[in-house]
NUDRENNU-601494 format. One record per residue (C-alpha): x, y, z. Coordinates in steps of 0.2 Angstrom, whole numbers, padded with zeros to 4 digits, always signed. Example, Ala and Ser with C-alpha at 12.3 -4.5 7.8 and 13.67 -1.06 7.14 Angstrom:
% NUDRENNU-601494
+0062-0022+0039+0068-0005+0036
//
This chain:
% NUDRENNU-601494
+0248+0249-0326+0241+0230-0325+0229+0235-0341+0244+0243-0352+0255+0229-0347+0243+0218-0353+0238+0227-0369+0257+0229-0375+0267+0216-0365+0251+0203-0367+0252+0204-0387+0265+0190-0385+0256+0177-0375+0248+0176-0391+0253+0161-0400+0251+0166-0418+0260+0184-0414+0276+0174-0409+0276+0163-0422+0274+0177-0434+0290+0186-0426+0300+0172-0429+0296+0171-0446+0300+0192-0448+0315+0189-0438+0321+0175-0451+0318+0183-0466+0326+0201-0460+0341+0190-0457+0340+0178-0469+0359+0180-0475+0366+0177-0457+0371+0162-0450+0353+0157-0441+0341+0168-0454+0337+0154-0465+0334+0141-0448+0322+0153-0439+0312+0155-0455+0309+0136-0457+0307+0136-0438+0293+0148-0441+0285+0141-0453+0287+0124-0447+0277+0132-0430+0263+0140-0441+0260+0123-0446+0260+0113-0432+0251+0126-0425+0240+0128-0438+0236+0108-0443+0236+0099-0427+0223+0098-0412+0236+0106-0398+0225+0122-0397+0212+0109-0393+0222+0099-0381+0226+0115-0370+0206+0122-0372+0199+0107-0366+0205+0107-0347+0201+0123-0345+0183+0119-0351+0180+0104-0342+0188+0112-0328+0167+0119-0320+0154+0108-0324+0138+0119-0330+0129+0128-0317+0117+0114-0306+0099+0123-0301+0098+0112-0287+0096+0123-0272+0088+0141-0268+0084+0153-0283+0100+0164-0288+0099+0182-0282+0110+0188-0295+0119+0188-0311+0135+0194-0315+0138+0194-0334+0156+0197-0341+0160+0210-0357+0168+0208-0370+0152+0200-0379+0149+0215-0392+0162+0225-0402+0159+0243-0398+0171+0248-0415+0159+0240-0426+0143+0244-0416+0148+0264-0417+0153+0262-0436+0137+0255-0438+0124+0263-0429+0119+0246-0422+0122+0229-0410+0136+0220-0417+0137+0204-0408+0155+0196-0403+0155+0179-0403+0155+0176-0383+0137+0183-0386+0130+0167-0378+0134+0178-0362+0120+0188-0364+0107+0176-0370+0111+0163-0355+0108+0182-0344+0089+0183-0352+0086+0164-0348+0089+0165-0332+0079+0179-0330+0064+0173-0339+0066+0159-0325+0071+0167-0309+0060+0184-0311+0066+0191-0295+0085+0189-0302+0096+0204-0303+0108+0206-0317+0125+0216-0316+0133+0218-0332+0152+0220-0331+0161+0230-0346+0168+0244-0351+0181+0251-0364+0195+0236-0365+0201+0244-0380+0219+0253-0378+0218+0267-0391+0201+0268-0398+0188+0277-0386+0168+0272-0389+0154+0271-0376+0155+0258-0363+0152+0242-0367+0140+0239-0354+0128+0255-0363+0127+0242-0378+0122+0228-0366+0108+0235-0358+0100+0241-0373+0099+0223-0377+0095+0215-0361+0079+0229-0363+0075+0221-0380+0073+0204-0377+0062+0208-0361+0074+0212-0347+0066+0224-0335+0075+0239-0333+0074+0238-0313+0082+0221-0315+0100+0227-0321+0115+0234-0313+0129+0241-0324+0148+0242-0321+0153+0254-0334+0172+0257-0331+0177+0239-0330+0193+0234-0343+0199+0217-0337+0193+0202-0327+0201+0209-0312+0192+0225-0312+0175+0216-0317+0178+0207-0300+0184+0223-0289+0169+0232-0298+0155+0221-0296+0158+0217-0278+0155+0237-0274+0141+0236-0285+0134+0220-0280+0138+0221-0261+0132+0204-0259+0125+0199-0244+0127+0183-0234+0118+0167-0240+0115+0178-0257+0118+0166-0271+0128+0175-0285+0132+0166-0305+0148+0170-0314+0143+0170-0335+0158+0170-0346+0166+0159-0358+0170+0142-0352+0190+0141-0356+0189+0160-0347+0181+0153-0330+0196+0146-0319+0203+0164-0321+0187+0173-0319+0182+0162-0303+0198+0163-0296+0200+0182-0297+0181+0185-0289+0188+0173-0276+0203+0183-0273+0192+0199-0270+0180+0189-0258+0165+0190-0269+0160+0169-0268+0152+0166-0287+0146+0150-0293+0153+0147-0311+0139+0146-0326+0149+0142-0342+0144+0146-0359+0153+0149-0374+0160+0132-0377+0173+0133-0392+0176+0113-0391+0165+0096-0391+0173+0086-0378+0192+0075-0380+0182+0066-0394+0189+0083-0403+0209+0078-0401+0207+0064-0414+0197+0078-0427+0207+0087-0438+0203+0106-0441+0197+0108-0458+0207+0121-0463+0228+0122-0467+0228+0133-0452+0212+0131-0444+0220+0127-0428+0227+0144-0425+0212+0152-0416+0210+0139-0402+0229+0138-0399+0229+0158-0398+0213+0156-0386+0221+0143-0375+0238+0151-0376+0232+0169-0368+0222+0160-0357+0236+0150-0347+0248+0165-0348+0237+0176-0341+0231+0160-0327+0251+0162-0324+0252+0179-0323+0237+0182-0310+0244+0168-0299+0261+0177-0299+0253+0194-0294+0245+0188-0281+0228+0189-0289+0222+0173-0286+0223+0161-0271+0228+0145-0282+0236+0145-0300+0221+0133-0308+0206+0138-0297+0193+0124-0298+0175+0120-0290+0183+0118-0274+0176+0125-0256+0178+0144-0258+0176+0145-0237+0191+0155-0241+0185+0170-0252+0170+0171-0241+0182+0174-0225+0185+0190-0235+0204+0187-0230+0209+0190-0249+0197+0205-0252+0208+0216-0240+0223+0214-0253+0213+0217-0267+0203+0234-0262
//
């Protein structure tokens, strides 16, 4: 029920959707007493939305929120890598890899297994989309893990995987780490205080390695996007991002509503684990 909620309900923590329906709205009514307003509203919206750096402004904490990964310490002994880096609609079409633009996932995977030979890698993703039915995701991924040199002895796959919550339910069964193990978390930078907080909730300790940064730093707040409405895709970004950071606090999903690189004592208690399984 969590995954069709957020695949119908979820359509309207999307910035641009709202906006949209405001402008609909106002031109179905434009003869009534409020038509005309929410039209101008609308458009006023697109604009601000669209022109201005407040997609940037609401990315930017949750990309400075984990600093990238430190290497100080014992080698990792495993890799968990998020989906949703290939689009399986294309690739099907196509007969071939079509890479998303989180693809930085998978290369940041092959790095750090051309460093750390003994390193296993789990890949986490199935079939996100609602209505149209391909192969797994993580079928995609393995084949190109393989290319670019991955031994095949070095991966685990999570192929039913549909959201962050499952990724994390999922790849502790498959992981089952074991104490002292050192685990990474690779996923998009503005998607890591969700993802962390959701494998902390399920018990499974990760140590956050962002990638996938969509902004430079604050220097980007005083840099306007070079488009009319260039700004949209950021703000849509940020937008489902902190709805959905709302919505997994308020279900009980994660332990703290921004989860940051505090001491996570508590997820390895397991004390959360026991709600999620």
């Amino acid at each position: 029920m969590y995954f069709y909620l957020s695949k119908t309900v979820g359509i309207f923590a999307v910035p641009s959707n709202v906006i949209l329906l405001i402008i609909i709205l106002g031109l179905l009514s434009w003869r009534t007493r409020y038509g005309k307003r929410m039209t101008v509203a609308g458009v006023f919206l697109l604009l601000v939305a669209g022109m201005t750096p407040i997609g940037t402004a609401l990315l930017l904490p949750l990309e400075d929120r984990f600093p990238q990964w430190d290497a100080a310490g014992k080698a990792p002994d495993g890799i968990i890598v998020l989906g949703g880096v290939l689009n399986t609609y294309i690739s099907r079409h196509r007969h071939d890899m079509s890479l998303d633009s989180s693809a930085e996932r998978l290369f940041a995977a092959v790095d750090l297994d051309r460093r750390y030979p003994a390193v296993r890698i789990l890949f986490s993703g199935g079939n996100s989309n609602l209505i149209f039915k391909a192969a797994p995701e993580a079928d995609l991924a393995v084949q190109f893990l393989e290319r670019l040199g991955v031994p095949s002895d070095h991966i685990l796959v999570d192929r039913t995987s549909r959201n962050t919550l499952e990724n994390a339910l999922n790849a502790r069964k498959i992981a089952a780490p074991k104490p002292g193990e050192r685990w990474l978390l690779i996923t998009s930078a503005f998607h890591m205080p969700r993802a962390i907080g959701i494998f902390r909730g399920v018990g499974f300790p990760v140590e956050a390695y962002p990638v996938d940064w969509k902004t430079g730093g604050w220097a980007d707040l005083v840099a306007l996007p070079t488009s009319p409405l260039g700004g949209i895709s950021r703000l849509n970004l940020a937008g489902r991002e902190w709805t959905a950071l709302l919505v997994d606090w308020m279900t009980g999903h994660m332990p703290a509503l921004f989860p940051g690189p505090a001491d996570i004592s508590a997820a390895r208690s397991g004390g959360w684990a026991n709600n999620r399984s």
